[in-house]
N, C-alpha and C positions, 0 to 999 in steps of 0.2 A: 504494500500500500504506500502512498506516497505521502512523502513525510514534508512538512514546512519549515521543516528548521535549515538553520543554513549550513553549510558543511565546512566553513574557515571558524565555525564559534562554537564550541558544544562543549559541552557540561563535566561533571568529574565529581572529584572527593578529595578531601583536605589533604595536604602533605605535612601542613607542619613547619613550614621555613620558618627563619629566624626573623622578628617584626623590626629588627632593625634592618634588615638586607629588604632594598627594592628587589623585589621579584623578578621584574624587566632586565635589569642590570645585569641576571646571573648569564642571560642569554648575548651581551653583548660583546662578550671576550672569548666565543668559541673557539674551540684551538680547530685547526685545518684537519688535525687526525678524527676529531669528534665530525665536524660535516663531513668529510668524508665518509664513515663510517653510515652514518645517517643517509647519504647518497645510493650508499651500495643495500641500500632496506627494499624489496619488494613492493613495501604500504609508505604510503605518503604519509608525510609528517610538518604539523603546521604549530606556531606557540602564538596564539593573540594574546597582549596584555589587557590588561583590566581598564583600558579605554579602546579597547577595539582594533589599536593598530597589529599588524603583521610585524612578530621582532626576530622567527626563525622558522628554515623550512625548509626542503631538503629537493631536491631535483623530480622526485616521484611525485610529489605533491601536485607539481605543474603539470608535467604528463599525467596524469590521471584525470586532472579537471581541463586539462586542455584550455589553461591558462595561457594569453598573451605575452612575447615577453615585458614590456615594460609596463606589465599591470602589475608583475608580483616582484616587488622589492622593498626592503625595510621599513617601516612604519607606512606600508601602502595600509590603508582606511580598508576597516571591515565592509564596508559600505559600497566601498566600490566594486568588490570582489562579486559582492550581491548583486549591486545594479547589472554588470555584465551576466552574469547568469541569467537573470528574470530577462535582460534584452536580446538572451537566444534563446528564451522560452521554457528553462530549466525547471520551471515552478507551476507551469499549467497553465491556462488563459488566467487574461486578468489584467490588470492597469499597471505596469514593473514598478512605478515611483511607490504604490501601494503596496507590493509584493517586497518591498525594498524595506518599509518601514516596520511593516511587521515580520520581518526577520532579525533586524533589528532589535525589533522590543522581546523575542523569543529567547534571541542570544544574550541578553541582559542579563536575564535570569540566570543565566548561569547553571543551570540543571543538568547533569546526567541524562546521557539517553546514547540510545546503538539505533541506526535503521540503515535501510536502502533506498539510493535514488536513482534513477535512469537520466544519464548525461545524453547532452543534446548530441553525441557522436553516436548513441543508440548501444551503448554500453551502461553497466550497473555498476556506483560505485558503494560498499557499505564504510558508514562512517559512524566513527566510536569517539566523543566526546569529552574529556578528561577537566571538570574545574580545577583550580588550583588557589590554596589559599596562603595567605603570610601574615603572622600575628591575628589569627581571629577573621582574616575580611579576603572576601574575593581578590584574587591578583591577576586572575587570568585562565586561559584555559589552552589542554595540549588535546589538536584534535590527527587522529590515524585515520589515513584514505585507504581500504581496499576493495583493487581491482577485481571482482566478481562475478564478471560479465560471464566466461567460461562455467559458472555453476559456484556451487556452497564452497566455501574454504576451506583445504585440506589440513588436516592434524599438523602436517607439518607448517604450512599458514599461519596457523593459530600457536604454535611456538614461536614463530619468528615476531608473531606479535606480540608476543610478551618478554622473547627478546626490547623488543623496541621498547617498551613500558620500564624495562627494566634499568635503559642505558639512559633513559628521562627521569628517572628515578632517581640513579648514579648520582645523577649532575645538579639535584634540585639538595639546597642545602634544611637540615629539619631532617627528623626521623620518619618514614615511611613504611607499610607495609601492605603487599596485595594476599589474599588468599583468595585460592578459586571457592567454585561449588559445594567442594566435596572437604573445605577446608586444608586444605592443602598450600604449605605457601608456591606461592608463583613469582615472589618478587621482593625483595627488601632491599636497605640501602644500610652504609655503613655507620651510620647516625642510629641507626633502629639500634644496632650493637652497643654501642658505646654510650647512648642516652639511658636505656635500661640498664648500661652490666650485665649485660649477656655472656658467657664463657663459651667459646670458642665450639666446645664439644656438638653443643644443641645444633651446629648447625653443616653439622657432619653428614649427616642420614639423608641417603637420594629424595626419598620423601619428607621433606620435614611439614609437619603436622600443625594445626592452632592448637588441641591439647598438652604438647609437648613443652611449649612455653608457659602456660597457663600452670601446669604440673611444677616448673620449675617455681615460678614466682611465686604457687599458695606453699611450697616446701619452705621457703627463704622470707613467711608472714607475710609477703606484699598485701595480702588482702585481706588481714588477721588472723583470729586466732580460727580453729576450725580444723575438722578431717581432711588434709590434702585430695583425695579422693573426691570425697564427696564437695568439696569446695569446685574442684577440675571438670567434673561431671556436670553441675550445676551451670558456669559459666562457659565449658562448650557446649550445651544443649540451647542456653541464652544466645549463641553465635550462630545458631544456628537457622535461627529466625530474619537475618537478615535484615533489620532492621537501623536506619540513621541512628544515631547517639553522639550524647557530647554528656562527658564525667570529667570531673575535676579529681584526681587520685592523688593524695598525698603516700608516699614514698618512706621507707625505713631511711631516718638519717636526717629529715627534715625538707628532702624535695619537693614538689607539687608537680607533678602533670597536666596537661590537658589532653585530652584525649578523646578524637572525634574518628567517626565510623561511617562510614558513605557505602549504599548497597549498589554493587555492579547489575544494572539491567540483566546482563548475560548470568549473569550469578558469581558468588562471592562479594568480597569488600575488602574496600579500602582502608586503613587505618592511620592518621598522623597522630603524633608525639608531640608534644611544645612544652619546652619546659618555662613554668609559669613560676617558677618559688619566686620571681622578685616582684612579681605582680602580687600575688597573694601577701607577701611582706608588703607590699604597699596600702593594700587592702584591709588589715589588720592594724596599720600604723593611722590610716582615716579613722576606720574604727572605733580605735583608742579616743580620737580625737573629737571624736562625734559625745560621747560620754565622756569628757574632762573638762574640766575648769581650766582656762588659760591660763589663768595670772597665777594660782594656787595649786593646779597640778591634783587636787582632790576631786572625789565624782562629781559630777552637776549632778539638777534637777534630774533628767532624764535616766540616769544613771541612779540616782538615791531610788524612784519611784520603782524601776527596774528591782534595786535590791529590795526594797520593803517587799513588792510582790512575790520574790522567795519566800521571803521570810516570815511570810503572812502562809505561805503550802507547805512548810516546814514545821512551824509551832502546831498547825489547824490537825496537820498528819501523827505528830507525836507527842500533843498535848500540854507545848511549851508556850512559856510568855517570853517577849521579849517587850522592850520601852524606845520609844523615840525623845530625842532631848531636840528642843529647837531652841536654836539660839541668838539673841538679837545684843549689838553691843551696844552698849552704855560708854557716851565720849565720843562714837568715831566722826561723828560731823564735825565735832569740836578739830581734830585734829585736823580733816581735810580743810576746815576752813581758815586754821593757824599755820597751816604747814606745807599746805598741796596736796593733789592727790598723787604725788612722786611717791610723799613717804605714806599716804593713806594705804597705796599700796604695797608698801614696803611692813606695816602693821599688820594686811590681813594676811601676806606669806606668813606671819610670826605665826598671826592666829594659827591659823592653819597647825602649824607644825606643835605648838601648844594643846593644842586641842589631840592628835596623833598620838602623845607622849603622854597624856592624860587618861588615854582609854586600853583596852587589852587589843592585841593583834587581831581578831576574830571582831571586831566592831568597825563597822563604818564613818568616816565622818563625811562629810557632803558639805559644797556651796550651793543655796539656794540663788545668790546672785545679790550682791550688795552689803551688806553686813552681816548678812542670815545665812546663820548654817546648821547643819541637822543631822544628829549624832545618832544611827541605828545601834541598839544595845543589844546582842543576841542573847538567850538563855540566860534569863535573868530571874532569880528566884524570889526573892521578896524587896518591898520597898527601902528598908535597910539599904542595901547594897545599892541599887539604884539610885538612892542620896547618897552613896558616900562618892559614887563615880560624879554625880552632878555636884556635889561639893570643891570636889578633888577641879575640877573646869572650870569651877568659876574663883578660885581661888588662883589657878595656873595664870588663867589671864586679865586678872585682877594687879597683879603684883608688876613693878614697875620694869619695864624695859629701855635698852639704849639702842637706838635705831638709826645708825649714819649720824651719831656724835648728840641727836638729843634724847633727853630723858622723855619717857613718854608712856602713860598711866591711862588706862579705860578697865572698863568694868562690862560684866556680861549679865545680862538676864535672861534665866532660863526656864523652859515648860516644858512639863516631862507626861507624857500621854502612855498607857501598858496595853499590851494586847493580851486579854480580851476584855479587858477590864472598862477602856472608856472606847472602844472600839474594834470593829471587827473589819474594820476596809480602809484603805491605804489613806481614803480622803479625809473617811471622820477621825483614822487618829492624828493625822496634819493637821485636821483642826482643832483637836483637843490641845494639841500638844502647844500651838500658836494660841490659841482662847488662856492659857495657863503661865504663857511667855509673857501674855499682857499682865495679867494678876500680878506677878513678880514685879515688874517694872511697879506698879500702882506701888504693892508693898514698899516701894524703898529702894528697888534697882538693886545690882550684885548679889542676886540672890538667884534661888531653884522656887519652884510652884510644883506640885504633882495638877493631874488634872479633876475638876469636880465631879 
């Protein structure tokens, strides 16, 4: 049946290259031994980058589509390759400026796909689509012309084709790996070795297998703990299915993976490798930063709210209380409006670390944002102890400090809310605990309140 797609743009499955290397670029240093080599292939071979132009291509490519010569050379336009085909009729009646465009928008997509077309010389050519990806994002795609006219492709055909997959493979920097049908590899590259730690051995055997590595890696925990067997059994039966994927796999030792899967029309799949640890390290350092206080380095709000909500399925599951201290200062206007808010902020660092020093390891302290901070108490057993901690606070940051050469005195008022005593949810004891903050202040400032 006749297919719409174009035959210079078709489709594929992730390799993996590295997201600093332009993808284009690896094509324009070919050494004379590699086109050569390429020249002497039975199937055409075509690389378009990821804006559509023509960056490699091998002598069968032309002969087979009975290309022009000065239509196919370096950065020739996807576009025009198209229009001369739809203007010798290659694509079936129809308007060619129309036939043009939406080959175009087909090849966009960038999708996988195998078919046959009948060239305007009255021959068939089958064409096999390959996308290709770097860092995450389409780069391009490598597409194979074969000549078919004479009948189905022989065994031997279909080796030299993956010859050719394999020598595009070689060249493409990123880990890669083909398996057919039957799971069987067909094709890897020297990155797939050395980005996994692969030992030499596994890849000895005429047939090497997807179980065979999967065996090696649940041996050696890549995929925790678990019956190696039954772990192997499991994920080559999952392989089996043939399905796209993308997993993010962290690694023994602190690596990250990414790790994406593309199903071959003809059957099997493609698989790339990208090692993403410093992505992931980036991701985790936002993170961090998404929950922290800038200037103090202790949780924010978002980050306190996050912890009480533990610790509201914690006490609720094992029938513990714990107390939130909320705490508002006494003096600090005074000082930013005597001193700046250079040293205002150079006061609430102190606080901060005051407040730290004041409480046990296994406790919280948080910025609310502005003088207010709020001290989660875990496993707290009677109110005793709960005043001697809110004692022990407000006497730490009561007592005078020297901060960049001046002496400098505030005081704290605090409200102290228990779970389940004045509340059973994150908001009413925030506001037990603030309703109690105020009472203090009333009483006389430097002081603790329980709540009523």
């Amino acid at each position: 049946m006749e297919s719409k797609r174009d035959d210079a743009g078709e489709a594929g499955r992730p390799p993996g290259t590295d997201p600093r290397i332009d993808p284009a670029s690896c094509w324009e240093d070919v050494s004379p031994h590699f086109q050569s080599l390429l020249d002497l292939l039975p199937q055409g071979v075509s690389v378009i980058d990821k804006d559509l132009r023509l960056v490699l291509w091998n002598r069968r490519f032309q002969e087979i589509l009975d290309f022009p010569q000065g239509l196919v050379h370096r950065d020739a336009r996807f576009e025009d390759l198209i229009r001369f085909n739809a203007q010798r009729g290659e694509y079936g009646p129809g308007d060619p400026e129309q036939q043009v465009q939406g080959q175009i928008a087909l090849a966009r997509q960038f999708e996988p796909h195998r078919f046959e077309r009948r060239l305007s010389t009255g021959g068939t050519v089958q064409i096999e689509g390959i996308p290709f990806r770097s860092g995450g994002e389409i780069a391009g795609f490598v597409t194979i012309y074969t000549d078919v006219s004479e009948g189905k492709k022989t065994e031997d055909q279909l080796l030299r084709q993956r010859d050719v997959m394999k020598t595009i493979i070689d060249n493409f920097p990123g880990a890669i790996t083909l398996f057919d049908a039957d799971l069987k590899m067909a094709a890897y590259n020297e990155q797939f070795k050395s980005l996994l730690e692969l030992p030499g051995h596994l890849f000895e055997k005429v047939d090497i297998h997807f179980e065979d590595f999967i065996r090696f890696n649940a041996q050696r925990g890549e995929y925790g703990a678990g019956d190696v067997e039954e772990l192997t059994a499991k994920i080559t039966e999952r392989a089996r299915n043939f399905t796209a994927h993308q997993i993010e796999r962290p690694r023994p030792g602190g690596q990250w993976l990414e790790v994406r899967g593309t199903p071959i029309p003809s059957g099997g799949f493609v698989t790339s490798y990208i090692d993403i640890t410093e992505r992931k390290k980036s991701e985790e350092r936002i993170r961090v930063l998404a929950l922290q206080d800038a200037l103090t380095g202790l949780p924010n709000r978002l980050h306190l709210n996050d912890q009480v909500e533990l610790a509201l399925e914690r006490a609720a599951a094992n029938e513990r209380r714990f107390a939130l201290l909320f705490l508002d200062l006494d003096g600090f206007k005074k000082v930013n409006d005597q001193h700046g808010h250079d040293i205002g902020d150079v006061l609430l660092v102190h606080v901060a670390q005051v407040l730290k020093r004041s409480v046990r390891e296994t406790d919280v302290v948080a910025r609310l944002g502005g003088d207010e901070f709020v001290v989660l108490l875990h496993d707290v057993t009677d109110e005793p102890m709960i005043a001697a901690i809110a004692s022990k606070v407000v006497q730490g940051i009561s007592e005078t400090c020297t901060l960049q050469g001046l002496e400098i005195r505030i005081g704290a008022s605090v409200g102290i809310a228990i779970f389940p005593d004045h509340g059973t949810t994150r908001e009413a004891l925030l506001k037990a605990a603030d309703h109690a903050m105020y009472a203090a202040k009333s009483a006389g400032k430097g002081n603790y309140r329980f709540s009523a």
